[in-house]
C-alpha positions in Angstrom: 0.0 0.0 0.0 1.0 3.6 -0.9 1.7 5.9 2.3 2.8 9.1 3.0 2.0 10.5 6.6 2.8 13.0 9.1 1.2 11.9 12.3 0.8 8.3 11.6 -3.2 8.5 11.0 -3.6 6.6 7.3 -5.9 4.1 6.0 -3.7 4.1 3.0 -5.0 3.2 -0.7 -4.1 0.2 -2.4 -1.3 0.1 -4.7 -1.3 -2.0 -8.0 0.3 -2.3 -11.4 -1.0 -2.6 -14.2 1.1 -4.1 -17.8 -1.2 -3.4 -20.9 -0.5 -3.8 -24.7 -2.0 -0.3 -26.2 -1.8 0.1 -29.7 0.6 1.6 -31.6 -1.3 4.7 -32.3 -1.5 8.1 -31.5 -4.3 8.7 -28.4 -4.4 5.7 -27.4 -2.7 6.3 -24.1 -4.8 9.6 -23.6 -7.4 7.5 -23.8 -6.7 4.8 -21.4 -5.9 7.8 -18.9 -8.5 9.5 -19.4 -10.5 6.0 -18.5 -8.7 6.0 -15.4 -9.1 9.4 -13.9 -12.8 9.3 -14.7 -12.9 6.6 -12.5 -10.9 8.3 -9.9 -7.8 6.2 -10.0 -4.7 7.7 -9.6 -1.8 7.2 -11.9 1.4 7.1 -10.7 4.9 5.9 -12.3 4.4 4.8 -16.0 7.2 2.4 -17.8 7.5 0.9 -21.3 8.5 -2.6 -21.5 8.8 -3.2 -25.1 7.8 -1.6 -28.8 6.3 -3.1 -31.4 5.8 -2.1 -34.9 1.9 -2.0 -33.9 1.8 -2.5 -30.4 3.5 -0.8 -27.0 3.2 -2.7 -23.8 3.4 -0.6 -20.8 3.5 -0.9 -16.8 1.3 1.8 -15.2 0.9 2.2 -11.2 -2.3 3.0 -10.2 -3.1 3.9 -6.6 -7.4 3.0 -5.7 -9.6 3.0 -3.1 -10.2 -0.7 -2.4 -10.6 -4.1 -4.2 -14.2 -3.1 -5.3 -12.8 0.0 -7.2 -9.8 -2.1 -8.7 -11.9 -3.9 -9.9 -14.1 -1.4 -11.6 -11.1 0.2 -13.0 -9.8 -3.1 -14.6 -13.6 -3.4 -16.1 -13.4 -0.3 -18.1 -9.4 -1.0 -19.2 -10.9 -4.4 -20.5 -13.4 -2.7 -22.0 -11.0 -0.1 -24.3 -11.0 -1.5 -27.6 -7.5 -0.5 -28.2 -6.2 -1.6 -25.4 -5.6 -5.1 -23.9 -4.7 -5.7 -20.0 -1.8 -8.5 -19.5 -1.3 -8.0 -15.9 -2.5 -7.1 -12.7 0.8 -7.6 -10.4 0.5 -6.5 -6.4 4.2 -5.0 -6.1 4.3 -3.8 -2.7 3.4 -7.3 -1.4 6.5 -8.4 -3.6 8.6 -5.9 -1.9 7.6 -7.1 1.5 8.4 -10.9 0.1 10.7 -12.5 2.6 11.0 -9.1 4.8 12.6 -6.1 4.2 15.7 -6.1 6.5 18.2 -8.4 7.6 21.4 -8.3 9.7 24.7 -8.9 7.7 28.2 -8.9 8.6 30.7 -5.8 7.4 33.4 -8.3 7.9 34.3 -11.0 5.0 35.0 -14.4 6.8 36.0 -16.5 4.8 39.5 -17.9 5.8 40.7 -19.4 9.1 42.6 -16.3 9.8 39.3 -14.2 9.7 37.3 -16.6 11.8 39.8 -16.4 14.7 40.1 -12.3 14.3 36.5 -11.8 14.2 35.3 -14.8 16.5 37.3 -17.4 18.7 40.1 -16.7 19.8 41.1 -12.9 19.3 37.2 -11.6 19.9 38.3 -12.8 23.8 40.7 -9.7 24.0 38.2 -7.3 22.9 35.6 -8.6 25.3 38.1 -8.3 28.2 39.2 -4.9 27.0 35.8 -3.3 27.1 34.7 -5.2 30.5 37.8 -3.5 32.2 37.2 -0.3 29.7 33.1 0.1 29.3 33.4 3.1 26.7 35.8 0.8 24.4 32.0 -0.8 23.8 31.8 2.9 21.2 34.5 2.2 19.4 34.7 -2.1 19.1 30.8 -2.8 18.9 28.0 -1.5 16.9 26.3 -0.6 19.7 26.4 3.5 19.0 25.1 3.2 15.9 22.4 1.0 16.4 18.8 2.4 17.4 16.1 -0.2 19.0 12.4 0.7 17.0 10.1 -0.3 19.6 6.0 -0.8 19.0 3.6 -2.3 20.5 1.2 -2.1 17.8 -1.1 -0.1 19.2 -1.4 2.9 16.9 0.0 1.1 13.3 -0.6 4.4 11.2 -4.1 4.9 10.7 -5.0 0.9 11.1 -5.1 1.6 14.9 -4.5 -1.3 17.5 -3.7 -4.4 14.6 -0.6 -5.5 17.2 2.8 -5.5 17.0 3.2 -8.5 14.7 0.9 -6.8 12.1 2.9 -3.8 13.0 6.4 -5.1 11.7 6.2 -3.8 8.2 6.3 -0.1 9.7 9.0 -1.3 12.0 11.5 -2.9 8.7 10.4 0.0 7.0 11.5 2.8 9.1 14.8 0.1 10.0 15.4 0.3 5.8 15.3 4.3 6.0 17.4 4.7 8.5 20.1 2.1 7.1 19.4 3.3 3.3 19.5 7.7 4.1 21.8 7.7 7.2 24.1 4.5 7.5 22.5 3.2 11.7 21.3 -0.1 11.7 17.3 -0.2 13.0 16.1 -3.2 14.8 12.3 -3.6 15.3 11.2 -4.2 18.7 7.9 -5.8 19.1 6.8 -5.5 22.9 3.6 -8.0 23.3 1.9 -5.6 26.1 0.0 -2.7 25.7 0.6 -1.9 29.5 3.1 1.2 30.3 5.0 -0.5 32.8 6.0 -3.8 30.6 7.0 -1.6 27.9 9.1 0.5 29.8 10.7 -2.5 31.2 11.1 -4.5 28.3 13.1 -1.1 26.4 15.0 -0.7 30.2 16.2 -4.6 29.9 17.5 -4.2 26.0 18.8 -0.4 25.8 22.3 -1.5 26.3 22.0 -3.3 22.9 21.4 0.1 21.3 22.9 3.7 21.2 19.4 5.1 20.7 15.7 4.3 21.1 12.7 5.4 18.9 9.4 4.8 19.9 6.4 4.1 17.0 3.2 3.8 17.4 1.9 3.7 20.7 -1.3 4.6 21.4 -2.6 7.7 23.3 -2.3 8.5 26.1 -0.1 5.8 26.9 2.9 7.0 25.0 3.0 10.1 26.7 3.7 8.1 30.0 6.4 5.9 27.9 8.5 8.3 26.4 8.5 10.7 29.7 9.5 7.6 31.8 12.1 5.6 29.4 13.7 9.7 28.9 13.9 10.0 32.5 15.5 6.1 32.9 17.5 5.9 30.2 21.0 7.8 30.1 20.9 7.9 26.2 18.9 9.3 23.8 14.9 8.3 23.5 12.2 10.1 21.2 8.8 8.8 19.8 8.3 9.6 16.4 5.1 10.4 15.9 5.2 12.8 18.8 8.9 14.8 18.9 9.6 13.7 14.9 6.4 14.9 13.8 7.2 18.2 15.5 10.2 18.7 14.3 8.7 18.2 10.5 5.6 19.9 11.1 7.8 23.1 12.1 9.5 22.9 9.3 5.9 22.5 7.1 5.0 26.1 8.8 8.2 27.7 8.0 7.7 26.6 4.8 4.2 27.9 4.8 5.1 31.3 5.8 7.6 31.4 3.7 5.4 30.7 0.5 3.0 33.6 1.7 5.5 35.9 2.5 4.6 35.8 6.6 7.0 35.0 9.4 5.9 32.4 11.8 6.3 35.2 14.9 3.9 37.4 13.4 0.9 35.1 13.0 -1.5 33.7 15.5 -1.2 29.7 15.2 -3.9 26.7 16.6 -3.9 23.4 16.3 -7.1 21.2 15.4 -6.4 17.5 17.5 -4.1 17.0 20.1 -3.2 13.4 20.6 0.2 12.6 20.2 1.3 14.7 17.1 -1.0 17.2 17.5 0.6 17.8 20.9 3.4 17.8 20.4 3.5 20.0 17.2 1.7 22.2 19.5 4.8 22.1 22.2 7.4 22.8 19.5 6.0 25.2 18.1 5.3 27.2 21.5 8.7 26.2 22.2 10.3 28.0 18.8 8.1 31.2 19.1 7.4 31.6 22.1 3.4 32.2 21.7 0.7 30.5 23.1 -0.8 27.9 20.3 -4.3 27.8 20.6 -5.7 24.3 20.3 -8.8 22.3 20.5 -9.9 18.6 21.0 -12.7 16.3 21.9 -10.9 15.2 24.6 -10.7 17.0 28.1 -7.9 15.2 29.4 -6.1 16.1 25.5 -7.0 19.9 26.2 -5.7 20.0 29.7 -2.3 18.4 28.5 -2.0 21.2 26.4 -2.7 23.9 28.7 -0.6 22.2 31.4 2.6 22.8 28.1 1.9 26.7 29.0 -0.5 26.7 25.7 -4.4 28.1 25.5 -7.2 25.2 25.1 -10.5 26.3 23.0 -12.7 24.7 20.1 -12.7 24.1 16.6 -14.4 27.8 16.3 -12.1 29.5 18.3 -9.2 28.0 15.7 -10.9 28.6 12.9 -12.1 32.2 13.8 -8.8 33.4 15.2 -6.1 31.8 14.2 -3.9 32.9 10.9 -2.5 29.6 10.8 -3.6 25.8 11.1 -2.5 22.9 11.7 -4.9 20.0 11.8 -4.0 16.1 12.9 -7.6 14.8 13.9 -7.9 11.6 11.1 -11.2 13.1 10.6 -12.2 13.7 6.7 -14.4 16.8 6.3 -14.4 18.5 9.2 -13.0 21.6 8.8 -15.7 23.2 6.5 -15.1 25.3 3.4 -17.7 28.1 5.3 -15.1 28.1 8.1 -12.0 29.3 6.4 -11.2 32.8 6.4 -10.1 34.9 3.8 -5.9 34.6 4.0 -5.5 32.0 6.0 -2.8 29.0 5.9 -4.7 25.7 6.5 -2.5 22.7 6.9 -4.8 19.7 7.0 -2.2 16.5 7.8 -4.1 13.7 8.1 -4.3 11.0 5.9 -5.7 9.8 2.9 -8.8 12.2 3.7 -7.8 15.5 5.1 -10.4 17.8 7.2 -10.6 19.8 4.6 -8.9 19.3 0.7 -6.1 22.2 -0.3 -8.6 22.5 -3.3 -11.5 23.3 -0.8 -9.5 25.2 1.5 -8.0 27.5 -1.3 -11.5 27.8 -3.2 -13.0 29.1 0.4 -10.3 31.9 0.3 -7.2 30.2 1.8 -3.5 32.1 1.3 -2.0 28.4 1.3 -3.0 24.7 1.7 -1.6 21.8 1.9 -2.6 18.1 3.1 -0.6 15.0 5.1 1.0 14.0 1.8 3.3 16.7 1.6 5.1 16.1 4.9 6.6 13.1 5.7 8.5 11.8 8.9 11.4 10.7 7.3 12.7 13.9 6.4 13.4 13.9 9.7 14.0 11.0 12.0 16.9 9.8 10.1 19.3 12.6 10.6 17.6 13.4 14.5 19.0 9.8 15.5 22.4 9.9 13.4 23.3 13.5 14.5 22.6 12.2 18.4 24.5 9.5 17.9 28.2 11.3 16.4 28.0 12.8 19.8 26.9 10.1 21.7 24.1 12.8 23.0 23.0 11.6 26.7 19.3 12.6 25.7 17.3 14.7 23.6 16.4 18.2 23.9 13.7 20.8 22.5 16.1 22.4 20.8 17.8 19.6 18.3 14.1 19.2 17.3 14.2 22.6 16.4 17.7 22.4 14.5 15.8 19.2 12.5 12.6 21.5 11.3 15.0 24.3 10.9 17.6 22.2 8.7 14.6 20.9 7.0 12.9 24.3 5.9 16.5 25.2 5.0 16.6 22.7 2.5 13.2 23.7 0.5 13.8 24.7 -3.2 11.9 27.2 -4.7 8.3 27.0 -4.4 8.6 23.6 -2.0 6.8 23.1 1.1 9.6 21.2 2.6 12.1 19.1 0.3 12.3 15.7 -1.2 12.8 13.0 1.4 14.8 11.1 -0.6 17.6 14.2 -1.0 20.2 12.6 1.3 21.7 16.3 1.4 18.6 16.8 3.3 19.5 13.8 6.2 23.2 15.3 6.3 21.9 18.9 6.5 20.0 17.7 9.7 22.8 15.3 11.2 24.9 18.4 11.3 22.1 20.4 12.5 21.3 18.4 15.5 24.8 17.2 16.5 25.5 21.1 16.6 22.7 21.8 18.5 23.3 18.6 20.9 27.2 20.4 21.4 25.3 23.8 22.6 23.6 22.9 24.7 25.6 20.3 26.6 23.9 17.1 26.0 26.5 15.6 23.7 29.5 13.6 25.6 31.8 14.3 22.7 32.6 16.8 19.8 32.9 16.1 16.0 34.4 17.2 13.0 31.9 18.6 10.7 34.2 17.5 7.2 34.9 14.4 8.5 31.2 13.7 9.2 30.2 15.1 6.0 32.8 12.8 4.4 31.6 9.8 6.1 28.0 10.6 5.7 28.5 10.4 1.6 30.3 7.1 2.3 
C-alpha cells in the first residue's frame, strides 16, 4: 500500500500495477488515462517494457480506493478496444516478500585467519578490554550506531490497535530508512503488552543493545507516559516519532508555509485542530520556537488540559478557525473543517491522511493564502538525521532544541516553491545530522565533539 504520513493517521489506498498492450497509435494512451481518472484512480509511475511495430506494452501504477474500485477500473481498461490488460501484479506485497531487512556482517570471513580475528580466539581480548574499559563498547561494537524501533502495535498508522506483529512492516520499513539515508542499523522491537509498565521495562532490559531508542506507534495517552518515563531512565537518547519527529517536520511545514505567503511564523497567531500525540506535540514545539501561546482544541478533556498544562491556551474548533492565521490540523477526521469556516488569508495545513479535514482545493477555493494536506510532509525527512546527528555525539538525551535544529535544517533545504524538500535528497539527512549534533554540542547534551568535514565525508560514504 501507498503511504505518506505526518502523524501516523492513514488508511492508505491500495497500490497496483498494471502491464497493458495499447496500440501503436496516437491517443491511445490519452485514452486509457482518461479512462482511469474518470474513475478516480490515480496514476502514478508509467514504464515501457517493449515496442512493437503495432503494439506498446506498458506498466502503469495505479493507486485505488479498495478491491471493489480495482476492480471497476480493470472493467473499463478491458473494455478499451485499443487496449488489452496483460497484468495485474501487487508490487508492494512483492517488496515485502521475505522481509525487508536483515542483519549482515561488514566483515568477510572466509578464511581461518578471519574466523579467529572476528570470532574465537582474538574476539576474547576485545571482550576483556571493554569489560575493564566500558566506553571501548563505542569504538569495538556496533552498539552506537544501532537504534532499537520499539512498538507495541497499538497505533500502526491509521489501522489503529492491529498489534505488533501486524505492526512489523512499519518497523522494517523505518529500520530500511534509517540504514538506506543515514548508515545506523534499526532493529524492530515488538513488545507484546499494551501496559506502560511492561513496555518500559522491556526497552529498560535491552537499551544496552542500542545507542538510541525510537518509539512508534503507541497509542494515546499511553505514549506520553512511555517516552517521559524511558527519557527519564535511560541515560541515552529516547524520542517517539510520531510525537517529537512529527514536530520537528511539522515546524518545518510552517516555516515553509510562511515562507510561500510571504509571513513569518512570529507574526501570526497559530492553533492546532487535534491534540493526541502529534497534535501535541507539534503544538509544544512550536510554542517552544516562538514563544506564543498555540491555541488548540480537541474532543478530549484530558487532550486539552495536557495542552494547557505545556503553557498553551485550550479552546474549540471555532475559536481556531475564527482566530487563528494559521492551522494545523491532525484529527484523522475527513471533512471537518468546512469550506464556510475558512477565512479569507488563511494557511490551513490539514495532515491527516488519505482524507484530510478539509482538501487544499477546498481550503483554497474558500479563500485560503495556502493549503496543503498529510502527503506533503513526511517523517522521514526527519528521523533519520535526528538519531544519526545524536548518535556522532553520543548525546546523553534529547532536547527541544535539536528538534528545532531538524525542522530548521529541514525548511532550509526547501527549493523554490517547495513546502519542505524531497525526502529522498540525502543532502537533506546530512543537513540535519549536522544540525542536530550542533545543537546537541550547545547545549551540553553531547558527551563528545565532532568534526563537521569528516562527518560530512563519512556521511557520503
Amino acid at each position: 500500500m501507498a503511504t505518506t504520513t505526518v502523524s501516523g493517521m492513514t488508511q492508505d489506498r491500495l497500490l497496483r500495477t498494471i502491464r497493458v498492450r495499447n496500440r501503436h497509435e496516437p491517443g491511445v494512451l490519452g485514452r486509457l488515462a482518461t479512462a482511469l481518472g474518470a474513475l478516480g484512480a490515480t496514476i502514478g509511475n508509467i514504464s515501457t517494457d517493449a515496442i512493437t511495430e503495432h503494439y506498446t506494452v506498458r506498466d502503469l501504477d495505479l493507486l485505488v480506493d479498495d478491491e471493489q474500485h480495482l476492480q471497476r477500473v480493470l472493467d473499463a481498461v478491458r473494455a478499451l478496444s485499443d487496449t488489452m490488460l496483460l497484468e495485474v501484479r501487487d508490487e508492494v506485497l512483492q517488496v515485502h516478500s521475505g522481509g525487508k531487512i536483515r542483519m549482515v556482517s561488514r566483515l568477510p570471513i572466509t578464511t581461518v585467519a578471519a574466523l579467529r580475528k572476528a570470532y574465537t580466539p582474538g574476539v576474547a581480548e576485545v571482550c576483556l578490554k571493554i569489560k575493564e574499559q566500558p566506553e571501548l563498547a563505542l569504538s569495538y561494537t556496533g552498539i552506537p550506531w544501532s537504534v532499537a524501533i520499539v512498538t507495541d502495535g497499538t497505533a500502526i498508522l491509521g489501522l489503529g490497535n492491529i498489534g505488533p506483529i501486524a505492526g512489523m512492516p512499519v518497523m522494517e520499513g523505518k529500520a530500511a530508512l534509517l540504514e538506506q539515508l543515514v548508515g545506523l542499523s534499526g532493529v524492530p522491537i515488538l513488545v507484546d503488552s499494551t501496559k506502560p509498565d511492561d513496555i518500559v521495562r522491556a526497552v529498560e532490559l535491552i537499551a544496552p543493545t542500542f545507542g538510541a531508542i525510537q518509539l512508534e506507534d503507541i497509542g494515546s495517552p499511553a505514549c506520553f507516559e512511555v517516552d517521559q518515563r524511558l527519557r527519564e531512565s535511560l541515560d541515552m537518547p529516547v524520542f517517539q516519532d510520531d510525537q517529537q519527529g512529527t514536530a520537528a517536520v511539522a515546524l518545518a511545514a510552517v516555516l515553509g508555509a510562511c515562507r510561500l505567503t510571504g509571513r513569518s511564523i512570529n507574526d501570526v497567531c497559530i492553533g492546532g485542530i487535534g491534540l493526541g500525540a502529534a497534535g501535541l506535540s507539534i503544538a509544544d514545539l512550536l510554542h517552544t520556537y516562538t514563544g506564543q501561546k498555540i491555541l488548540g482544541a480537541d474532543i478530549n478533556a484530558d487532550a486539552i488540559a495536557r495542552h494547557e498544562a505545556l503553557g498553551n491556551e485550550g479552546g474549540t474548533l471555532h475559536d481556531v478557525m475564527a482566530r487563528c492565521d494559521l492551522v494545523i490540523a491532525t484529527t484523522g477526521v475527513q471533512g471537518l473543517i468546512k469550506p464556510s469556516m475558512v477565512r479569507p488569508g488563511q494557511v490551513i495545513l490539514a495532515l491527516s491522511n488519505p482524507k484530510p479535514e478539509i482538501t487544499p482545493a477546498e481550503a483554497l477555493a474558500a479563500g485560503a493564502a495556502y493549503a496543503a494536506d498529510g502527503t506533503s510532509v513526511n517523517n522521514v525527512l526527519g528521523f533519520p538525521g535526528l538519531l544519526r546527528g545524536a548518535l556522532e555525539v553520543n548525546a546523553r538525551r534529547f532536547v527541544p532544541e535539536m528538534y528545532v535544529a531538524v525542522g530548521l535544517a529541514i525548511a532550509g533545504m526547501a527549493g523554490e516553491g517547495e513546502l519542505v524538500p524531497s525526502p529522498l535528497n540525502r543532502r537533506v539527512h546530512l543537513a540535519v545530522t549536522l544540525a542536530v549534533a550542533r545543537a546537541a554540542v550547545e547545549t551540553g547534551v553531547a558527551r563528545q565533539s565532532f568534526d563537521e568535514e569528516l562527518l560530512a565525508t563519512r556521511f557520503r560514504a
